[in-house]
DSSP file (Angstrom, degrees, kcal/mol; ACC not computed):
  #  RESIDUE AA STRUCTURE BP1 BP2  ACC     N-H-->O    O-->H-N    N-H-->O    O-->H-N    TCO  KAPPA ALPHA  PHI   PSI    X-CA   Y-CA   Z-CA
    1    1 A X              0   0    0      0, 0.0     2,-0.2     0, 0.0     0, 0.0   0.000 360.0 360.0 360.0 141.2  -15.2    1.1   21.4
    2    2 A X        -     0   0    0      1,-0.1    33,-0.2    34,-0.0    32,-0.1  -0.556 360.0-135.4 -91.0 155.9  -12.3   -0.9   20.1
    3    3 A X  S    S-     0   0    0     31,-3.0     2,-0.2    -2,-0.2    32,-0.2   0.728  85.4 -15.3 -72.7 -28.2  -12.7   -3.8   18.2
    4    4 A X  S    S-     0   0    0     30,-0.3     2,-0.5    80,-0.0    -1,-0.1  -0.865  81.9 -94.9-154.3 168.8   -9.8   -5.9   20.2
    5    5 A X        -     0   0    0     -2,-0.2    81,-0.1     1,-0.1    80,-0.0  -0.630  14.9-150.2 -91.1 138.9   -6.6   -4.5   22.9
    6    6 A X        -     0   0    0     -2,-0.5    81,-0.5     1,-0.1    70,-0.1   0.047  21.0-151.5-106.8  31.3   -3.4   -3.9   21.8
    7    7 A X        -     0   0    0     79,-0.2    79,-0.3    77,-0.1     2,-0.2   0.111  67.1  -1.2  28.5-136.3   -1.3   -4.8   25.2
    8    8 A X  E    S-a   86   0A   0     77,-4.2    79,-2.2     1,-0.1     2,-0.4  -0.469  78.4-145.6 -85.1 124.7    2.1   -2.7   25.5
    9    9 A X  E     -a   87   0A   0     -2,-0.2     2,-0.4    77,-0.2    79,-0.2  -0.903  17.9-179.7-109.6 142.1    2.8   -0.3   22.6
   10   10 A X        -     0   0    0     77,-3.0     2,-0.3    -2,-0.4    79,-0.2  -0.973  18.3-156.2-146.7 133.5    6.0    0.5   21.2
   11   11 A X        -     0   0    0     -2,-0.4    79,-0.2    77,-0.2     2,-0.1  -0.769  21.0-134.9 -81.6 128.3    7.2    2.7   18.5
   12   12 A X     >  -     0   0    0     77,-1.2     4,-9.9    -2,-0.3     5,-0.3  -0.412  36.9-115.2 -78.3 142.7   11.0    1.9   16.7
   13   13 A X  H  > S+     0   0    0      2,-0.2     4,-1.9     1,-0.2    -1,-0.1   0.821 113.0  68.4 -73.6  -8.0   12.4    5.3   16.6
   14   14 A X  H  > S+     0   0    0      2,-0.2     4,-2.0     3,-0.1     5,-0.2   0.946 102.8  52.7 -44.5 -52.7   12.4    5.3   12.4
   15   15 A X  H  > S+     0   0    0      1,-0.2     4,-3.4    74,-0.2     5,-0.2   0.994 114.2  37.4 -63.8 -56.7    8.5    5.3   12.8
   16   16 A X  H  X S+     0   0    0     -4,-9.9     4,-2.3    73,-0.2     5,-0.2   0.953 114.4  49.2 -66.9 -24.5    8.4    8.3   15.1
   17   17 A X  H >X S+     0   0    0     -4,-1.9     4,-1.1    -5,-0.3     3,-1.0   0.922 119.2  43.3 -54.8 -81.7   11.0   10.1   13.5
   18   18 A X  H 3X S+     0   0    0     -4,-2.0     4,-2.2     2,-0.3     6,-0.2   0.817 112.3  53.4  28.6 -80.5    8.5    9.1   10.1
   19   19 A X  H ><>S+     0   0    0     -4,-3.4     5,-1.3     1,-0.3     3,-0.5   0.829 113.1  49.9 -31.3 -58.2    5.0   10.0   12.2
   20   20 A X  H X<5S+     0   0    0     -4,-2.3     3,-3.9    -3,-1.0    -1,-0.3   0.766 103.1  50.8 -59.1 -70.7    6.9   13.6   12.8
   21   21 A X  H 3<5S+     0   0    0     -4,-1.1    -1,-0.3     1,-0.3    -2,-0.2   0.729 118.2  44.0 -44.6 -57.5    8.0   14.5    9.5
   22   22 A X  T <<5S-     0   0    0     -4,-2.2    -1,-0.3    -3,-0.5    -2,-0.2   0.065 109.0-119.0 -27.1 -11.4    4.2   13.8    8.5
   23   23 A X  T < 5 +     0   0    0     -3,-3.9     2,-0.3     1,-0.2    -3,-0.2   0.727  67.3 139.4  45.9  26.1    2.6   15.5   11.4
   24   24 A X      < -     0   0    0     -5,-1.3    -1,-0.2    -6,-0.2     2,-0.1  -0.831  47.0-142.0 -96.6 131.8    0.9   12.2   12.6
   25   25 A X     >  -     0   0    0     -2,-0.3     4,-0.7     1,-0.2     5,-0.0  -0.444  22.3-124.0 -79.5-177.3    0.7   11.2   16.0
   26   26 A X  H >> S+     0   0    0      2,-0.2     4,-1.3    -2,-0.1     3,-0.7   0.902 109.0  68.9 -96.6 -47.0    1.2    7.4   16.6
   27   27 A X  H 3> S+     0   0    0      1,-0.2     4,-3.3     2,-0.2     5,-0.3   0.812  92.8  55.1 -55.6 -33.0   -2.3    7.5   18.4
   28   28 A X  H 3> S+     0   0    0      2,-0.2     4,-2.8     1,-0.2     5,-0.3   0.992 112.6  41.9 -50.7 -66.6   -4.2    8.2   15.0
   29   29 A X  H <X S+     0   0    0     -4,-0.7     4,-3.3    -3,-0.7     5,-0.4   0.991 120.5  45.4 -57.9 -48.9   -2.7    5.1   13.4
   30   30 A X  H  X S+     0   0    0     -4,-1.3     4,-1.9     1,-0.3    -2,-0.2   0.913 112.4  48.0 -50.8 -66.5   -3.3    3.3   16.7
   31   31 A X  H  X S+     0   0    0     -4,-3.3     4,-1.2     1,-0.3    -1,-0.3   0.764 116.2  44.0  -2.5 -66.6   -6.8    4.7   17.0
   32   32 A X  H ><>S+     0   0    0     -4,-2.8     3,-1.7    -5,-0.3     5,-1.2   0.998 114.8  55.3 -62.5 -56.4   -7.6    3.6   13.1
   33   33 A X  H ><5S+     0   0    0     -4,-3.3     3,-0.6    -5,-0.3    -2,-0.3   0.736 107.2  45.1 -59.5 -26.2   -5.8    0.3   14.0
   34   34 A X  H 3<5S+     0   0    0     -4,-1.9   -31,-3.0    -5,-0.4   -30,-0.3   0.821 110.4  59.3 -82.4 -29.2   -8.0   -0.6   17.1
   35   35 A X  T <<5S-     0   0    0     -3,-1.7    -1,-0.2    -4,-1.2    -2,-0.2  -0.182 117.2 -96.1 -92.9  16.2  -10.8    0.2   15.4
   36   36 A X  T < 5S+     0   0    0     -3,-0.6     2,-1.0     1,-0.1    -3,-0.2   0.271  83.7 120.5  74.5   8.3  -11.1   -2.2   11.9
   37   37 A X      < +     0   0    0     -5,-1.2    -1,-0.1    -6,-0.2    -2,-0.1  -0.703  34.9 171.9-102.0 111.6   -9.6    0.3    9.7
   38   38 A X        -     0   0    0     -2,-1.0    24,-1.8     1,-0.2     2,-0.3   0.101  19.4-152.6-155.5  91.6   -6.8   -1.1    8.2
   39   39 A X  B     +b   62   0A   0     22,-0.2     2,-0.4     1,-0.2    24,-0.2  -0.466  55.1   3.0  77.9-132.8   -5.6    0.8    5.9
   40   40 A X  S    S+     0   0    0     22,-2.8     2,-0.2    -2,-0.3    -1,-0.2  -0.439  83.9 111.9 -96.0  26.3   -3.7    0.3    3.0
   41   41 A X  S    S-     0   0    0     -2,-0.4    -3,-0.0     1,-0.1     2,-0.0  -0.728  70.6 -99.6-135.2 166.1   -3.3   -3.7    2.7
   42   42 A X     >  -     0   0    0     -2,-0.2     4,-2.1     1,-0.1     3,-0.2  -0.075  46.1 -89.6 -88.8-168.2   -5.3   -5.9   -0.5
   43   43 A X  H  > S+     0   0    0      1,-0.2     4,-2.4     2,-0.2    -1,-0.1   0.974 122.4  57.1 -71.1 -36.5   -8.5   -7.7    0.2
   44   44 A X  H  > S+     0   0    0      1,-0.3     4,-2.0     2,-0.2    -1,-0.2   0.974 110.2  47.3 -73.4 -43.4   -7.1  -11.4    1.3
   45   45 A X  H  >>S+     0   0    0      2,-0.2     4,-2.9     1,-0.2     5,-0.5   0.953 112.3  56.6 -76.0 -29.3   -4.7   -9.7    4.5
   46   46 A X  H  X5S+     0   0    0     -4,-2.1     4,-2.3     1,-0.3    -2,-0.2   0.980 108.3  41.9 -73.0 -36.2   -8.2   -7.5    5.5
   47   47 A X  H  X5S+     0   0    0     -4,-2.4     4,-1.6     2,-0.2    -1,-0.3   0.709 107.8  56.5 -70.6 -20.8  -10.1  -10.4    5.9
   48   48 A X  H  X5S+     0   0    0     -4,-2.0     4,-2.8    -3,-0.3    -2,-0.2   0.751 113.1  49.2 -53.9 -34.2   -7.1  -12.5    7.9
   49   49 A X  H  <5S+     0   0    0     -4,-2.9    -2,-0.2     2,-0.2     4,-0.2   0.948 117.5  42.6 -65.3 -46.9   -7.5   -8.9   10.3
   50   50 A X  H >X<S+     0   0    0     -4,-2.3     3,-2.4    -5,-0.5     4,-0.6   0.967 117.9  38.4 -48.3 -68.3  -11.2   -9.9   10.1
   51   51 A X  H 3X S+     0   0    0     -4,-1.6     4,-2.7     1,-0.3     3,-0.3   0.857 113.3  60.1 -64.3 -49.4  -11.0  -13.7   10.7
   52   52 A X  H 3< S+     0   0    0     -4,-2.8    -1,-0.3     1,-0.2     4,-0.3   0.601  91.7  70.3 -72.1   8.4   -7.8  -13.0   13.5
   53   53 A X  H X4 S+     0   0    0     -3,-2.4     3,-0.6    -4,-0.2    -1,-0.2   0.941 114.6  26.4 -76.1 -47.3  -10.6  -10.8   15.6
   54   54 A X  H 3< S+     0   0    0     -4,-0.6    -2,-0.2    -3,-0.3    -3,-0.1   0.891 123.8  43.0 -45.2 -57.5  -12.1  -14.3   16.3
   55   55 A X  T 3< S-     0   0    0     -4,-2.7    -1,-0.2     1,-0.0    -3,-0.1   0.010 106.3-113.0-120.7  38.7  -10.0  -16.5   16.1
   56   56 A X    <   +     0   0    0     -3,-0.6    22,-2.5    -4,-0.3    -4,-0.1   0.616  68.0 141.5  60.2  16.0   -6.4  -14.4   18.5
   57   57 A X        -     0   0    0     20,-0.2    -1,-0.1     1,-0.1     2,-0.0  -0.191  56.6 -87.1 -41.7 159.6   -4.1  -14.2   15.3
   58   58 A X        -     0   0    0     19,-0.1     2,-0.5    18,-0.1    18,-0.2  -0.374  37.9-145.5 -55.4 142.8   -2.1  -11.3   14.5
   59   59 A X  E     - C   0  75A   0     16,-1.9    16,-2.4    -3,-0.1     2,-0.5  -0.914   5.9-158.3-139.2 162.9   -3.0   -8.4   12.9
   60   60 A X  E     - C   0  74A   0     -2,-0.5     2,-0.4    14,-0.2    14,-0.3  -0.859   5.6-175.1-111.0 127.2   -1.4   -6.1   10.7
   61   61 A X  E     + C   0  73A   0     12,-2.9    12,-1.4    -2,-0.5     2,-0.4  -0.913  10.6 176.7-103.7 110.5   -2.3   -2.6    9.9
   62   62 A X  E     -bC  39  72A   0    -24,-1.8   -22,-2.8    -2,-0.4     2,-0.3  -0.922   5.2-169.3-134.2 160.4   -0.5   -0.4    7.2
   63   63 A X  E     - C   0  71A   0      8,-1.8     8,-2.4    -2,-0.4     2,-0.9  -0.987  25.9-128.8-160.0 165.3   -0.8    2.8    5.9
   64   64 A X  E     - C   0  70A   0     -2,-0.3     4,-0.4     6,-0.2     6,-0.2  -0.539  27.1-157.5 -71.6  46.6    0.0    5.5    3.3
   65   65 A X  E >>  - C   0  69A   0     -2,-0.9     3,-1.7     4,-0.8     4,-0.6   0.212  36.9-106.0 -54.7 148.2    1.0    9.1    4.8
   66   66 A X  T 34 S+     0   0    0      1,-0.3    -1,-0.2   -44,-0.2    -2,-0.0   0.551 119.6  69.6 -52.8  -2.4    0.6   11.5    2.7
   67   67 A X  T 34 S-     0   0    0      2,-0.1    -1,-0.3   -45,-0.0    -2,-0.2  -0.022 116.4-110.2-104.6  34.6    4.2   12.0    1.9
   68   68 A X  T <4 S+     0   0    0     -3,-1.7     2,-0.3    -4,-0.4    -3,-0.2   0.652  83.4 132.0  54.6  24.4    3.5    8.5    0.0
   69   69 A X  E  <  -C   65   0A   0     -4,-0.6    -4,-0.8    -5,-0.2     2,-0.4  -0.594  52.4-141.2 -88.8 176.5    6.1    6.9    3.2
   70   70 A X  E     -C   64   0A   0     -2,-0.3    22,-0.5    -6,-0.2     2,-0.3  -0.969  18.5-169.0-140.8 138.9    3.9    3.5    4.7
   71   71 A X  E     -CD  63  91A   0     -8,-2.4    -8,-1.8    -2,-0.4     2,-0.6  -0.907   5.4-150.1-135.4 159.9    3.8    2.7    8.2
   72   72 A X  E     -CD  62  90A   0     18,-1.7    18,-3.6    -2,-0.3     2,-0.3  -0.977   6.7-151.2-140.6 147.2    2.5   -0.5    9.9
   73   73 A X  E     -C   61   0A   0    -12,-1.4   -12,-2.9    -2,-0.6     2,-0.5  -0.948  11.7-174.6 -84.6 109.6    0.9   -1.7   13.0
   74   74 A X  E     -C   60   0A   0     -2,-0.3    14,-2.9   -14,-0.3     2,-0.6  -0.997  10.3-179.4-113.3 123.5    1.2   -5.1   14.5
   75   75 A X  E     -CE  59  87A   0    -16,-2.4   -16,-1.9    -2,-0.5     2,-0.3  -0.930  33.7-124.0-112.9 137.1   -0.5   -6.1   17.2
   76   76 A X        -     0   0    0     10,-2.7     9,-0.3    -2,-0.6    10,-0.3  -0.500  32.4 -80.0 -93.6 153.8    0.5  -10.0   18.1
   77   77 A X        -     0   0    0     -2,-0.3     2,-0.9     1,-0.1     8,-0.7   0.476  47.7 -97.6 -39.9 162.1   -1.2  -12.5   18.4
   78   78 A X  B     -F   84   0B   0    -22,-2.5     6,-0.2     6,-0.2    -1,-0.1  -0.683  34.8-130.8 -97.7 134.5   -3.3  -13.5   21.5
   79   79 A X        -     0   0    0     -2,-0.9     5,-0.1     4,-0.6    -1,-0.0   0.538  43.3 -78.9 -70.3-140.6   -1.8  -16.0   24.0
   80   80 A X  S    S+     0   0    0      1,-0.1    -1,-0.1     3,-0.1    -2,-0.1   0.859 129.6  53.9 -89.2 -21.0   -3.7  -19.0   25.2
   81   81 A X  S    S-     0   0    0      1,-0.1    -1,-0.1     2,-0.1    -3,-0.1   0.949 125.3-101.6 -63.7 -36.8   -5.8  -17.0   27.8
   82   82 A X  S    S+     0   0    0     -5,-0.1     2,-0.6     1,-0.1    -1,-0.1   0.478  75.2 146.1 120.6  16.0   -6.8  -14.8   25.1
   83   83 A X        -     0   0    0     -6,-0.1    -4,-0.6   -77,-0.0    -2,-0.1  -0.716  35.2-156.3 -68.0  66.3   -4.0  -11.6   26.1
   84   84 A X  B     -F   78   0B   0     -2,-0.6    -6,-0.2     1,-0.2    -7,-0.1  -0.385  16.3-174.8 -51.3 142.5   -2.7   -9.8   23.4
   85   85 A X        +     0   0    0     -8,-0.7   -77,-4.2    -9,-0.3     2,-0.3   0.696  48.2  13.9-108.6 -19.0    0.3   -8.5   24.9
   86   86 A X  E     -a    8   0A   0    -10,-0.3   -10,-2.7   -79,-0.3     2,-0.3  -0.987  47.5-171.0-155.2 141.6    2.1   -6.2   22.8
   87   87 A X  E     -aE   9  75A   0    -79,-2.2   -77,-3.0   -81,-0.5     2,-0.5  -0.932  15.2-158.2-132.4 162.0    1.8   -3.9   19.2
   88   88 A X        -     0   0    0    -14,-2.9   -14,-0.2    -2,-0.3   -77,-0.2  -0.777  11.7-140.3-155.0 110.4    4.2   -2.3   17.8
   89   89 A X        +     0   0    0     -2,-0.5   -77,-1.2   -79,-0.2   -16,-0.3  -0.460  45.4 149.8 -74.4 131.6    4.4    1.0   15.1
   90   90 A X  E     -D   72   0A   0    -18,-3.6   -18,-1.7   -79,-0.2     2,-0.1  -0.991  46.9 -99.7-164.1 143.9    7.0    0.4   12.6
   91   91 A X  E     -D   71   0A   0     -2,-0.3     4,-0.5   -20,-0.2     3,-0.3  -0.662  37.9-116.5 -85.2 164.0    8.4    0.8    9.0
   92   92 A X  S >  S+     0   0    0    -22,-0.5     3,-3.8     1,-0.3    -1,-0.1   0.963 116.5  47.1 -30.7 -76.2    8.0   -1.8    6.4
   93   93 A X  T 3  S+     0   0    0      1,-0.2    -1,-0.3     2,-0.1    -2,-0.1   0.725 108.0  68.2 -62.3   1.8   11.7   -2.7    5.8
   94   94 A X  T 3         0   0    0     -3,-0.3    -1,-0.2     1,-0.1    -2,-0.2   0.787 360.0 360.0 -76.0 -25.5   11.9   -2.8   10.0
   95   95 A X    <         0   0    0     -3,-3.8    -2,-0.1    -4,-0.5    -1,-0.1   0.812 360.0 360.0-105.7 360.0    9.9   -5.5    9.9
């Protein structure tokens, strides 16, 4: 079961191009992302991922492919009802 929703997802076509080259689907990052692992980021952003399951903040996911390129996950913040609406798979310098 996932740890929070990710509303409407959408890939910039860098990332899939990226995923492809790698053999990754975007659901595997998604997958990891819905699911507390995330990834590649230093102790202080994994505990803001923690903190923002509580309290509707953003959170950010990134991670290493083996061909050392790095891809990120955002799911945005939750609105007042409590809706995330929208994540979105992406390279670094995209974002």
């Amino acid at each position: 079961m996932s740890k929070f929703s990710i509303g409407l997802v959408t890939t910039t076509p860098n990332a899939l191009v990226m995923l492809a080259a790698c053999y990754t689907l975007p659901e595997d990052l998604l997958d990891r992302h819905i699911n507390g692992d995330w990834g590649d980021l230093e102790a202080e952003n994994r505990q803001r991922n923690d903190e923002a399951l509580h309290d509707g903040s953003r959170i950010l996911s990134a991670y290493v492919m083996d061909e050392g390129w790095k891809v990120c996950v955002i799911t945005e913040a939750a609105d007042d009802d409590g809706v995330r609406s929208h994540t979105t798979i992406l390279l670094p310098e995209e974002y």
